[in-house]
N, C-alpha and C positions, 0 to 999 in steps of 0.2 A: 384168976389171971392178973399177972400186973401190966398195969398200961403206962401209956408214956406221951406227953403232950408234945403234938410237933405242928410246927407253924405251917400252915399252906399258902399257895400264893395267889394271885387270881381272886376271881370272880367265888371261888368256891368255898368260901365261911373261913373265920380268921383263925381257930384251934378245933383241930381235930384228935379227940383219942384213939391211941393205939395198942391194940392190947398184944399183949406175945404172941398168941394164936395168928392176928394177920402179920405180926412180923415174920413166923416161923419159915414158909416157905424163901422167904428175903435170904434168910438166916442161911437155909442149907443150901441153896444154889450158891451164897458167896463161899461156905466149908467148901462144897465141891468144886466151885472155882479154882480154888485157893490149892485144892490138892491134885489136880489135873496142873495148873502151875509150874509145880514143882516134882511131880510126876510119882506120888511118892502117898500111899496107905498107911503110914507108920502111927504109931500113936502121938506122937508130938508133931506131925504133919495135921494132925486133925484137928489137935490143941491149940496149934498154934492158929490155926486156921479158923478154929470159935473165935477167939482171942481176936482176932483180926476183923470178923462179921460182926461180933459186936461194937467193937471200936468204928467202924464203917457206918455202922448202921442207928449210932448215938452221936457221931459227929458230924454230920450231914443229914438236916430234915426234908428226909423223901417226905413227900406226901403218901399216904396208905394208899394202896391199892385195894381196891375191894373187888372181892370177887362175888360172882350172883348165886353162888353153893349150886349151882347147876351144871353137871357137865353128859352131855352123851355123846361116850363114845364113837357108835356108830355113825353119825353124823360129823364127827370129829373126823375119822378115818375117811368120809367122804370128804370134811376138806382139804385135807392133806392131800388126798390122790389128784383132786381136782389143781392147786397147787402145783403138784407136780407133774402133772399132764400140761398145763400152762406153760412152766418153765421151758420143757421137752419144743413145743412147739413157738413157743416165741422165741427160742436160741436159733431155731431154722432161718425165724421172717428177722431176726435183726442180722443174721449172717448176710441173706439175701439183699437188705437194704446196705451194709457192707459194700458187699464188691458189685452193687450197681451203681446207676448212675445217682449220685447223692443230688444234683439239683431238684429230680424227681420226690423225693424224701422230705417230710416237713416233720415237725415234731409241734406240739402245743402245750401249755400250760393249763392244766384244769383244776377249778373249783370247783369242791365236792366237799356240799357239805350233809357231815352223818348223820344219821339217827339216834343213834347211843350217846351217851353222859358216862360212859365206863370210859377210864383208862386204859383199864384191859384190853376191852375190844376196839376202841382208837389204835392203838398200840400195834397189837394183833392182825389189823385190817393195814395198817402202814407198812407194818414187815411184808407181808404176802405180795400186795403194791410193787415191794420196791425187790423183793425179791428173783420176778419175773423179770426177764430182759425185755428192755423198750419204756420200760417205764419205770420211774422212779421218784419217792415224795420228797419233793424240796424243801415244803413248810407245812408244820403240823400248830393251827391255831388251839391251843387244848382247850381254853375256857369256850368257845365255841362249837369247838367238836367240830374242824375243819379241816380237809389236807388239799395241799395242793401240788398236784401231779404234774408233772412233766410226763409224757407219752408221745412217743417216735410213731409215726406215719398217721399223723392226725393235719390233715389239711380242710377237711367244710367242718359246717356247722353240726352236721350228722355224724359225723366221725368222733367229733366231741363229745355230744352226748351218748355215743356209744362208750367213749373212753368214760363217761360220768355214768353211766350205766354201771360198766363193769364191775368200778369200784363200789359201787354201792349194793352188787350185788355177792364182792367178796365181802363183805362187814353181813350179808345177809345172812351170807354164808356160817359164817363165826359166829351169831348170833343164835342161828339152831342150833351148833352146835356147843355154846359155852354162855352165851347170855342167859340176861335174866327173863323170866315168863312175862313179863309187862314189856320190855323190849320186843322180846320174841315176836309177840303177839301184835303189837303197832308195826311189826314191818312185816308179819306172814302172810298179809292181803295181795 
């Protein structure tokens, strides 16, 4: 495989290699970007559309994403449902907090910070966060592995660390499901 030097930034070492293989999955979600786009399966919708993923993907140094080669399924599919059993019900309690009385209604700002050193699963535990209505991440410290939530109807102290609970137990979530076995392992107690 050919690899390719690309600078990172942060706390996390000054060159990291990149070899094609962890580029690859980069490579075809931006092809299929590219051809959902323009809406179009053609042969030169596809060409042009390598064409363009490689160009993207040499002129701007992402940092690599690594992934832990572990993924199951079934625990995956549990957190999707979970997820979206979330969403379902917290579109009810933010409707509710809606057309009541808003002085009643507080929101807070939580620090939570992860477990995980993955991007991925930082990443991953951010989308699902902010995915659900009532809460949403305002700031992701990456070289700490840090988010910081904003969460609707969080007024004591105990409401907070529920809202700190939660999120820590959506990344737990993600974790069995797509983390690495040393990860997995330090947060399945």
């Amino acid at each position: 495989m050919t690899a390719l030097t690309v600078t990172t930034r942060g706390g996390r070492g000054a060159r990291v290699r990149v070899s094609l293989r962890q580029k690859l999955p980069l490579l075809v979600a931006l092809v299929l970007l590219w051809m959902m786009l323009w809406g179009s399966t053609t042969p030169l919708t596809i060409l042009t559309g390598i064409i363009v993923a490689l160009v993207v993907t040499s002129t701007f140094s992402l940092p690599p994403v690594q992934l832990s080669g572990r993924f199951n399924p079934f625990w995956f599919a549990v957190f999707v449902a979970r997820v979206l059993g979330e969403m379902v019900v917290a579109s009810f309690q933010v409707a509710i907090i809606a057309i009541g009385r808003r002085s009643r209604h507080r929101g807070a700002l939580v620090k939570v910070d992860l477990h995980t050193e993955s991007d991925f699963i930082l990443t991953g535990t951010a989308l699902a966060v902010s995915i659900v209505p009532g809460s949403v991440v305002v700031e992701v410290d990456r070289d700490r592995t840090v988010l910081y939530v904003h969460s609707l109807g969080v007024s004591t102290p105990e409401q907070v660390e529920r809202a700190r609970h939660h999120v820590l137990s959506l990344e737990r979530a993600l974790l069995r499901a797509w983390g690495s076995r040393d990860e997995w392992e330090a947060v399945r107690a």
